[in-house]
C-alpha positions in Angstrom: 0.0 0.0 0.0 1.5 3.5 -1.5 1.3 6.1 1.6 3.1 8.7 -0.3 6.5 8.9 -2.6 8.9 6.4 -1.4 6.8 5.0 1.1 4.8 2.1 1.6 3.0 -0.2 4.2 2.7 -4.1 4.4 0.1 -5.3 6.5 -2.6 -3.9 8.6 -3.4 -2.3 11.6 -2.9 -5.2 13.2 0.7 -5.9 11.9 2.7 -3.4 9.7 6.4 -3.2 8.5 7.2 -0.8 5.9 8.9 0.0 2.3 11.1 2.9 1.4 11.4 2.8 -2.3 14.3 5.4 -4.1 16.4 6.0 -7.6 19.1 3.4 -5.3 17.0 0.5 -4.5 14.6 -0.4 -1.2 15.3 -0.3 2.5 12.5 -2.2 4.6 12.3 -1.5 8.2 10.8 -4.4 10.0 9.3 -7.7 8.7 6.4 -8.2 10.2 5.6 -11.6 10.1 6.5 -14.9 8.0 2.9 -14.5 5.8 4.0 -11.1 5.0 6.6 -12.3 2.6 3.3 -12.8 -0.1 2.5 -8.8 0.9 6.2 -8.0 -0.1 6.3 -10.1 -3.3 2.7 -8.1 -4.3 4.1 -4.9 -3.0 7.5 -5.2 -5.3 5.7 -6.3 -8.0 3.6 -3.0 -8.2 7.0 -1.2 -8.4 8.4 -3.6 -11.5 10.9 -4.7 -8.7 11.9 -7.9 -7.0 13.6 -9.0 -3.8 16.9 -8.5 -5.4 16.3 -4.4 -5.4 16.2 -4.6 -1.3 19.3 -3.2 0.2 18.8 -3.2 3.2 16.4 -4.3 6.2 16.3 -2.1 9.4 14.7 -3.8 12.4 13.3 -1.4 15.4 13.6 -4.4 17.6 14.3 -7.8 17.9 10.5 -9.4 18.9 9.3 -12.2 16.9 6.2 -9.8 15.3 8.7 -7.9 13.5 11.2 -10.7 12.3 8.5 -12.4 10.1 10.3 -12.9 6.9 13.5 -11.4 8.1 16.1 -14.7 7.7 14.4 -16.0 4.8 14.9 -12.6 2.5 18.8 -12.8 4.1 19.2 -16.6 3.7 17.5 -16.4 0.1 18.7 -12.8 -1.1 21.6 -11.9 0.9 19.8 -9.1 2.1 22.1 -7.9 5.5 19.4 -7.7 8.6 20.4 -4.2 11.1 19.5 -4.5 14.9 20.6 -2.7 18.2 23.7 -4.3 19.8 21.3 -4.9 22.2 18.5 -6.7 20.6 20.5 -8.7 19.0 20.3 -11.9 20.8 16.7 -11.7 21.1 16.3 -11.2 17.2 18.9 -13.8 17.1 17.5 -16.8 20.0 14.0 -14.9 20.7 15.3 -14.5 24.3 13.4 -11.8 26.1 12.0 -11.5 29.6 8.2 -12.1 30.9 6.3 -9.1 31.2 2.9 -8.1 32.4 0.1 -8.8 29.9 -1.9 -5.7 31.1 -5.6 -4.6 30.0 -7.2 -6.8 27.6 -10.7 -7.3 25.7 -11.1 -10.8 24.2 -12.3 -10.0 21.0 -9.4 -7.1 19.9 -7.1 -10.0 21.7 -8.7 -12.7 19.8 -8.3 -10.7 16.4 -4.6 -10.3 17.0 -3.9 -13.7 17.7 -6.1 -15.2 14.9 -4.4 -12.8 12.4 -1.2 -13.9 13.8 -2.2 -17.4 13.2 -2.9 -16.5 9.9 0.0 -15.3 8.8 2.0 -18.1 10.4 3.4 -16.2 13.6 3.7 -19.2 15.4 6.7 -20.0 13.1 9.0 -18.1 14.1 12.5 -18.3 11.9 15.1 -16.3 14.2 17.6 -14.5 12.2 20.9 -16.4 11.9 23.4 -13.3 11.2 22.5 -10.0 12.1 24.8 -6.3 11.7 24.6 -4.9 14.9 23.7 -1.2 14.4 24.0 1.5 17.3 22.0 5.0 18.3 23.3 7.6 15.9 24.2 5.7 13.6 23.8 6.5 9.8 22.9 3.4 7.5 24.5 3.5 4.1 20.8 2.3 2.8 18.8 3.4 0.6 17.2 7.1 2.4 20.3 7.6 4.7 18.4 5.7 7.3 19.4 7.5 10.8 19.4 5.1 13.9 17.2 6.7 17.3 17.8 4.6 20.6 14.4 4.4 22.0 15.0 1.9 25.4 12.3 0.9 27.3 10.3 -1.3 25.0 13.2 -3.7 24.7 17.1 -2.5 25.4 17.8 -2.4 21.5 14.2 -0.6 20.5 14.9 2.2 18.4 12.8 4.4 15.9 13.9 5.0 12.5 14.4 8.5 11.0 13.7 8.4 7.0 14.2 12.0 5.9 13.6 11.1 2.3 10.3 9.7 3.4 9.1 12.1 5.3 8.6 9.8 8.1 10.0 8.4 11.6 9.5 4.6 11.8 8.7 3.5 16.1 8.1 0.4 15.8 6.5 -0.7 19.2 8.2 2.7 20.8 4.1 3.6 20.8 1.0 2.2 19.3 -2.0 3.7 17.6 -4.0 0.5 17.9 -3.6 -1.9 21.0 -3.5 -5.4 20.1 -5.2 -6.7 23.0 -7.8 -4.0 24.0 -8.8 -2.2 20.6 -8.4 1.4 21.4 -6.9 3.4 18.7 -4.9 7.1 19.4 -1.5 7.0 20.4 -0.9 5.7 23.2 1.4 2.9 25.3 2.3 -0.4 23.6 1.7 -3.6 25.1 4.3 -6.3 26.0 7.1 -3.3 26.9 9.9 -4.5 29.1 9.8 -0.7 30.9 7.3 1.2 30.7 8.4 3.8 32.4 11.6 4.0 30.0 9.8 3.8 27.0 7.7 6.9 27.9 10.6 8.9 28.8 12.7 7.7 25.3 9.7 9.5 23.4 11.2 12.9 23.8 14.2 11.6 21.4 11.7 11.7 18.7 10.4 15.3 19.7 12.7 17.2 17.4 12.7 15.5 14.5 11.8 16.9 11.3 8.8 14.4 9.5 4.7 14.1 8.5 4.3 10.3 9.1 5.0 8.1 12.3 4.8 5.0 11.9 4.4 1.9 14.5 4.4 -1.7 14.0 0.9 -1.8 15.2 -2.0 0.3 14.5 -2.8 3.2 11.6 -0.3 5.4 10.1 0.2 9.3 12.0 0.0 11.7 9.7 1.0 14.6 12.5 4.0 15.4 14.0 6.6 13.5 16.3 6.6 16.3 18.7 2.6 15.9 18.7 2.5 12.0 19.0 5.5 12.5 22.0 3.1 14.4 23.9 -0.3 12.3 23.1 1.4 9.0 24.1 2.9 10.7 27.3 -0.4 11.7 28.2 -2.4 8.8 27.7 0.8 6.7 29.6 0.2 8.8 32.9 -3.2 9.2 33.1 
């Protein structure tokens, strides 16, 4: 799905990664999961492209809902896979601490589950080799990719700051759709190692310069970081 020059979605509200298409070739940040490889093929075909144009892929954190078709487009393609230092055994084993499942309605949880089913999320295909990637960092990718630590939903979660895209990348540094209650806005996501952390990491964000923020889960922002920051801070302490 075409969001606006050199950006795209695959997935849903439910599940997103994304597509930044230029002149140089395509960075992806994030993979969703494994069923989403059919919404890449669909996606690249709309652009007379293939697999083979990908540069790059940027993950925002090492959980399994955003490794999806990760190890098979490196494996297959030789497509390098970019994570934080420190997410990189998780993306690697999947190992990650417990945390509290928090507020929940069955039917939004139900929906995220099923669609998870669906898209065969309880296969999990780790990612064998990964290029560990650090806050500050520049990508030589496709859209000078620029790295943002954003702690708190995992130790390695960090956004990603397309300028040529017009859009910061948060993977589950926020939501604008819970998975397991419904409620859309900005807000809190689920399943965060701390909270507390990831509220605070938002102001990194604040000053950057882009129209679109875009999580893993829930609608695309059309609005300001600064204005998300503040939205998602609110709803986290009230």
């Amino acid at each position: 799905m075409k969001l606006a020059p050199h950006l795209h979605r695959l997935g849903n509200d439910v599940v997103a990664c994304y597509l930044v298409d230029t002149p140089e070739g395509i960075t992806l940040i994030d993979a969703g999961l494994p069923g989403h490889w059919q919404d890449l093929q669909r996606e690249l075909r709309s652009l007379g492209k293939s697999a083979d144009d990908i540069r790059g892929l940027v993950l925002t954190h090492g959980d399994a809902d955003h490794l999806g078709f990760a190890e098979r487009l490196r494996g297959a393609h030789g497509v390098p896979v970019f994570v934080h230092a420190a997410d990189a055994v998780r993306a690697r084993t999947g190992e990650k601490p417990k945390t509290a499942l928090g507020p929940l309605r069955l039917g939004p949880a139900l929906g995220f589950f099923g669609y998870s089913l669906r898209k065969n999320g309880l296969r999990t295909h780790y990612v064998r080799e990964v290029t560990e990637i650090a806050d500050g960092d520049v990508l030589d990718l496709p859209g000078r990719p620029v790295i943002v630590g954003m702690p708190g939903h995992s130790p390695g979660s960090v956004a990603v700051h397309v300028p040529l895209a017009d859009a910061v990348f948060v993977g589950d540094a926020l939501t604008t759709r819970h998975v397991l209650t419904g409620r859309t806005g900005p807000q809190p996501a689920p399943f965060t190692d701390d909270p507390a952390e990831a509220l605070s990491s938002l102001d990194r964000i604040a000053g950057l310069s882009a129209s679109w923020v875009l999580p893993g889960h829930g609608a695309p922002w059309r609005t300001s970081p600064a204005q998300v920051r503040q939205a998602v801070q609110t709803a986290g302490r009230a």
